[in-house]
C-alpha positions in Angstrom: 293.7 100.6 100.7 290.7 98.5 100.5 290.9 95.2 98.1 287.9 94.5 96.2 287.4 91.4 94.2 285.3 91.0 91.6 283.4 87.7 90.9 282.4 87.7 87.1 284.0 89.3 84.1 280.5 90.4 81.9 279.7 94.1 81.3 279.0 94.7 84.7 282.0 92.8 86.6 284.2 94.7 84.1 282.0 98.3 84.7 282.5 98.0 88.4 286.4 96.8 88.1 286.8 99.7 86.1 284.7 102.1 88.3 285.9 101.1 91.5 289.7 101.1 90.6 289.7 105.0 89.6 288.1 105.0 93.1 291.5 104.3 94.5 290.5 101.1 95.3 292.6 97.6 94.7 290.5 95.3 92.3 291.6 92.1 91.0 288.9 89.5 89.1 287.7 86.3 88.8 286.2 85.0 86.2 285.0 80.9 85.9 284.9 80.9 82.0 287.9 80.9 79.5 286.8 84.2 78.4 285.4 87.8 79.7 282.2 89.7 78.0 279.6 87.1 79.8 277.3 86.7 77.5 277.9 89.8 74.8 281.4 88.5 74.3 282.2 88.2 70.7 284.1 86.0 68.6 285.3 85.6 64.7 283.8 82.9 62.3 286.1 81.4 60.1 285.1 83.6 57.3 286.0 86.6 59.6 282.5 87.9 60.7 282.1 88.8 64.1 279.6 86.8 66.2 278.0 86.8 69.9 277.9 82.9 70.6 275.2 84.2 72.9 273.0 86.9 70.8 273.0 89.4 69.1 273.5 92.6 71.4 272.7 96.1 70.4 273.7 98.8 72.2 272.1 102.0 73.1 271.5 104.4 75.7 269.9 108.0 76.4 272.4 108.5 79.3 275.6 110.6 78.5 277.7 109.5 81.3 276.6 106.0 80.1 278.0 107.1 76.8 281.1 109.1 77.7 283.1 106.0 79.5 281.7 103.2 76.5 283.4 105.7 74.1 286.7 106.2 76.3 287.3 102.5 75.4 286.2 101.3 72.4 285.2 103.5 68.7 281.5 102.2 68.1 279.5 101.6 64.9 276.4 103.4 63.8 274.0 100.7 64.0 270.7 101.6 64.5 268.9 98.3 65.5 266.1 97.6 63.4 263.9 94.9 63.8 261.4 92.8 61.2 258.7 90.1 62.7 257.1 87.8 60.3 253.5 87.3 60.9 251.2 85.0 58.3 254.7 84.6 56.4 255.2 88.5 55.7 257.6 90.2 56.9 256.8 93.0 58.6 258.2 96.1 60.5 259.0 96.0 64.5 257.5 97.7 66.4 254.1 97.3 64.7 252.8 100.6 63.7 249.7 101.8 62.5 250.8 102.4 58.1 251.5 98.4 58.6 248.3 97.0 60.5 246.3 99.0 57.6 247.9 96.6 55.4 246.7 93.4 57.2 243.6 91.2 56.2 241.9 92.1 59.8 243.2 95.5 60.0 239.5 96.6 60.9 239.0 94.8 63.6 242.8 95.4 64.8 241.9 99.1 64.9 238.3 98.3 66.3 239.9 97.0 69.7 242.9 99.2 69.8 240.0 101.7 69.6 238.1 100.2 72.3 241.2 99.8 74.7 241.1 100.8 78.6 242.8 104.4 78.7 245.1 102.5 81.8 246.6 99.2 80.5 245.5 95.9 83.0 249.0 95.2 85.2 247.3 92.0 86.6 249.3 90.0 84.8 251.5 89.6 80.7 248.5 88.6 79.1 245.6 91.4 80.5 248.7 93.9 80.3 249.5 92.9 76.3 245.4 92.3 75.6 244.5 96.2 77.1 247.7 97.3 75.3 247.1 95.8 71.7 243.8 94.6 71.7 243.1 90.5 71.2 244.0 90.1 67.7 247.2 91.7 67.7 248.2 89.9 70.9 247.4 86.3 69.2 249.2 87.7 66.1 252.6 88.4 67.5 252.7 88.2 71.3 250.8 85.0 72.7 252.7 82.4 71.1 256.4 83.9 70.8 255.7 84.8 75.0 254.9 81.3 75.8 258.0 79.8 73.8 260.1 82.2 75.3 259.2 81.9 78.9 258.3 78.2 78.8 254.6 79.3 80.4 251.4 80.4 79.6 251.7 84.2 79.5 249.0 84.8 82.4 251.7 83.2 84.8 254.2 85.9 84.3 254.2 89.9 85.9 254.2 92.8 83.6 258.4 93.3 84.9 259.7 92.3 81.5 256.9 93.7 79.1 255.8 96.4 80.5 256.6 99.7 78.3 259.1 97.3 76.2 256.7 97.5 73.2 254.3 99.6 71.7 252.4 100.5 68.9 253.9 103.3 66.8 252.4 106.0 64.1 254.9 105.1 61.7 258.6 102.7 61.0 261.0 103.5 63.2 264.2 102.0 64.9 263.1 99.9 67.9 265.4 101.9 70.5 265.1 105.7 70.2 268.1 106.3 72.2 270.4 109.4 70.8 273.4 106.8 71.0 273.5 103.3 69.3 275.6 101.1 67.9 278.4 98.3 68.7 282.0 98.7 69.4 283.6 98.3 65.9 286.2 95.1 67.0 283.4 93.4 69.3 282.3 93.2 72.9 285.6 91.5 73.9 288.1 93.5 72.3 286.0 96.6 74.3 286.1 95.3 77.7 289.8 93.8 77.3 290.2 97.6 77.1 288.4 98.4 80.1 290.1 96.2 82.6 293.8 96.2 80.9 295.1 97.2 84.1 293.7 95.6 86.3 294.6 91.7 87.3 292.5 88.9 85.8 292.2 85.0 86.7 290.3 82.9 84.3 288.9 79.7 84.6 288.2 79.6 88.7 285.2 80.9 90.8 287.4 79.4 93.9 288.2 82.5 96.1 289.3 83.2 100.0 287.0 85.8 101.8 289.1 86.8 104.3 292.0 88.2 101.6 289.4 90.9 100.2 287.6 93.6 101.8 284.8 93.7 99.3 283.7 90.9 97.2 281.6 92.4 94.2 279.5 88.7 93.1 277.9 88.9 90.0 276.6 85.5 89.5 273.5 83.4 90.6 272.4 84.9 93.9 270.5 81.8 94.5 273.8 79.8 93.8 275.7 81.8 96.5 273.2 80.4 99.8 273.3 77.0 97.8 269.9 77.0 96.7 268.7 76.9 100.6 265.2 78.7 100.2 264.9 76.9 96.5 266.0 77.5 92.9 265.1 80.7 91.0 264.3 80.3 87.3 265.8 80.9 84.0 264.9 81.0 80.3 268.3 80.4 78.0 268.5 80.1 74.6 270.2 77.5 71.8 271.8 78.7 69.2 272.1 77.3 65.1 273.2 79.0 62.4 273.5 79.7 59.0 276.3 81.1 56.2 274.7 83.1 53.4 271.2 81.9 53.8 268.6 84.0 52.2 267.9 87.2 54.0 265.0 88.7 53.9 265.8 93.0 54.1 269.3 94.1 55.1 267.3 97.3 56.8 266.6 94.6 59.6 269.6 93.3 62.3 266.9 90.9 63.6 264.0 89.4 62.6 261.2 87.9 65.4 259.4 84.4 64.2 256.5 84.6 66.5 254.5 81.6 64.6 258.1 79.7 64.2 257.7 76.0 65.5 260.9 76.1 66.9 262.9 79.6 66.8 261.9 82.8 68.0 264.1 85.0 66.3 267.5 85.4 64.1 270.0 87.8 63.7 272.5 89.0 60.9 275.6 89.7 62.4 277.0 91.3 59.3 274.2 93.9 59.4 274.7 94.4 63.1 278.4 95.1 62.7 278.1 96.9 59.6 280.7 94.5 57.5 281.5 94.6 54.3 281.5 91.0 52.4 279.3 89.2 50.8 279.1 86.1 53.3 276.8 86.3 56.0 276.4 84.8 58.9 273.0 83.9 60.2 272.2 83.0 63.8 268.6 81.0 64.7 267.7 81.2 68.4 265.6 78.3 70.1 264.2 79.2 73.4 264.9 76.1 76.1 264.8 75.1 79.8 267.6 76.1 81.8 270.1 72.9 82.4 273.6 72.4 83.9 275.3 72.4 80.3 274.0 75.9 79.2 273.5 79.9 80.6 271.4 80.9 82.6 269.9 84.1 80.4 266.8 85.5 80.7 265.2 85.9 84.3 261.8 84.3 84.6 259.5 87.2 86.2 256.7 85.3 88.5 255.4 86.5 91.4 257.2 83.3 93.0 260.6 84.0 91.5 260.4 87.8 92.5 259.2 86.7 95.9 262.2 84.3 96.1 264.6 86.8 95.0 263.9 89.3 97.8 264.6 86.2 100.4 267.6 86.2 98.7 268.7 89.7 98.7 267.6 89.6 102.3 270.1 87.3 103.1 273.1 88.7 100.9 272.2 92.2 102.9 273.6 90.6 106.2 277.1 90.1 104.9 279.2 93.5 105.3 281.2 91.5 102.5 279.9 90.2 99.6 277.6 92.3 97.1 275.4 91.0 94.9 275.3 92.5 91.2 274.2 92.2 87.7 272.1 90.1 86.0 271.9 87.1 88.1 272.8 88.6 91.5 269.8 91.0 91.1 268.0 88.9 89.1 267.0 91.4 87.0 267.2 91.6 82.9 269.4 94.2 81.5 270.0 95.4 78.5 274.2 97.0 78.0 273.3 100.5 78.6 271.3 99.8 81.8 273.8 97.5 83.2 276.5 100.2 83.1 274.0 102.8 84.5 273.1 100.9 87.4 276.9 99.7 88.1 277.7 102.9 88.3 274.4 104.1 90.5 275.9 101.3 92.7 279.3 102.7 92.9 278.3 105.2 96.3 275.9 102.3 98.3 279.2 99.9 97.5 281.4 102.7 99.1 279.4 102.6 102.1 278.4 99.1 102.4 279.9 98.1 105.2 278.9 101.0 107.7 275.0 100.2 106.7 272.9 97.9 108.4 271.0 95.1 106.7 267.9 96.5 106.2 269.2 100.0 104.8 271.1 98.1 102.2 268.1 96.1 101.1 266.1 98.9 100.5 269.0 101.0 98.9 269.4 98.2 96.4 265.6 97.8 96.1 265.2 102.0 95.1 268.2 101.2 92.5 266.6 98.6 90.9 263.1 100.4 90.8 264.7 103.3 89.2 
């Protein structure tokens, strides 16, 4: 029977643990925090509110195999994640739609450009992509300045991957995801993974691990960490957290709220609205976008045509070994939200199978068409 170890206990170590040990397979895991869940783990505040340390994490997905296993392991809330954005110092409904630009000062020369907008959006780059999406206005409104705090660059320097059909303008206030399921599971992120791995043996606190005693090592963490940096360093946004009990909240419809002309923040979130508690405390989170350094998470992948470029040297190599697999986040180097990390875990589950009896360039390009999809 084959042994698989899995490097990394987040939503997709745990996925694959689960996935690969109803294949028959032997899976033990490794994890080099004190905790599992990566970074949607949850914790407790002392007033009893569940928290993510690292963000607030909404879950949703069109996919009913997606939503068959999450459900097999945990009962889940029905949060719907709505989202405000205060522009000018009004509060206003995410995604913009069109009942809430005619109730801005410029809302005739909003809809004068979103008029006058190319019938295909420009993919050159963030910027021409969000300018021949929402017109100038709207872009200097709410895009231009949250984009450049969040990525640390001027939006022109960045590819459409992130942006690109993430946002748009709608006819009227809706949720942000339109998924048929949402919500969170009811005790937290770690309480629902705990249940998808009970069985399954668990080391915390070490990343140390001997090749040759596994057949398969499943690696989700930096694949640029894994060949020791040797073609250079790919980047990372992370974020730093503050927060807040019972601070003023503006509308209880709204889980999060975006600060796009904040000085320092660029959004917050109400947990207590998120996980659908019932007190009268709340418990407020303020998240600062920042540099990457050794003492905090690397979060958000930064999408240049350098770091995407890098990447694929990367996975180039990784495709050699008959081994080790890179996953996730980091070892794909590719953002994604719950829903699609499970989907692709599992979409991995038959190229894992037949890793070994591929050659290096099939597995590339098997990998590549998974992440495209």
């Amino acid at each position: 029977m084959m042994q698989v170890l899995i490097l990394g206990a987040g939503i997709t170590g745990c996925t694959l643990a689960r996935l690969m040990k109803n294949e028959g397979f032997t899976v033990s895991i490794k994890e080099k925090q004190d905790h599992i869940g990566g970074l949607c783990y949850t914790k407790k505040n002392t007033d009893g509110i569940l928290y993510e340390p690292n963000g607030g994490h909404a879950f949703h997905t069109k996919n009913n195999r997606v939503k068959k296993f999450v459900l097999s392991f945990s009962e889940f809330n029905n949060y719907k994640h709505k989202k405000g954005i205060v522009i000018n110092g009004i509060l206003q409904h995410f995604p913009l739609s069109r009942k809430t630009i005619l109730k801005m000062k410029n809302s005739k020369q909003i809809l004068k450009e979103l008029e006058n907008r190319p019938k295909v959006p420009d993919l050159t780059n963030f910027e021409t992509y969000a300018i021949s999406k929402f017109g100038l206005t709207l872009y200097k409104l709410f895009i231009y300045n949250y984009s450049k705090r969040m990525w640390g660059l001027e939006p022109r320097k960045l590819t459409t991957e992130y942006i690109h059909n993430r946002i748009d303008l709608t006819d009227s206030n809706i949720h942000i995801f339109q998924d048929n399921f949402q919500g969170l599971p009811v005790k937290g992120y770690t309480e629902f993974l705990k249940s998808m791995i009970r069985d399954i043996p668990l080391e915390l606190n070490t990343q140390e691990f001997n090749e040759s005693s596994h057949d398969l090592v499943l690696y989700s963490g930096r694949i640029d960490e894994l060949f020791k940096f040797k073609f250079g360093k790919l980047q990372y946004r992370s974020l730093r957290f503050d927060y807040t009990k019972n601070d003023n909240w503006e509308n209880e419809d709204y889980g999060s709220i975006n600060l796009p002309q904040h000085t320092k923040y660029i959004r917050k979130v109400n947990f207590k609205v998120m996980y659908q508690q019932k007190t009268e405390k709340s418990w407020i989170q303020y998240q600062e976008p920042i540099s990457l350094h050794d003492h905090n998470s690397p979060m958000y992948p930064i999408y240049t045509r350098q770091n995407i470029e890098l990447f694929n040297k990367y996975l180039i190599e990784a495709c050699k070994s008959d081994k080790i697999i890179p996953i996730g986040r980091l070892g794909l180097y590719k953002y994604l939200e719950m829903g699609q990390a499970i989907s692709l875990a599992m979409n991995m589950v038959p190229l894992i199978k037949k890793w070994k009896k591929l050659n290096p360039k099939k597995r590339y390009s098997e990998i590549k068409d998974l992440l495209r999809k």
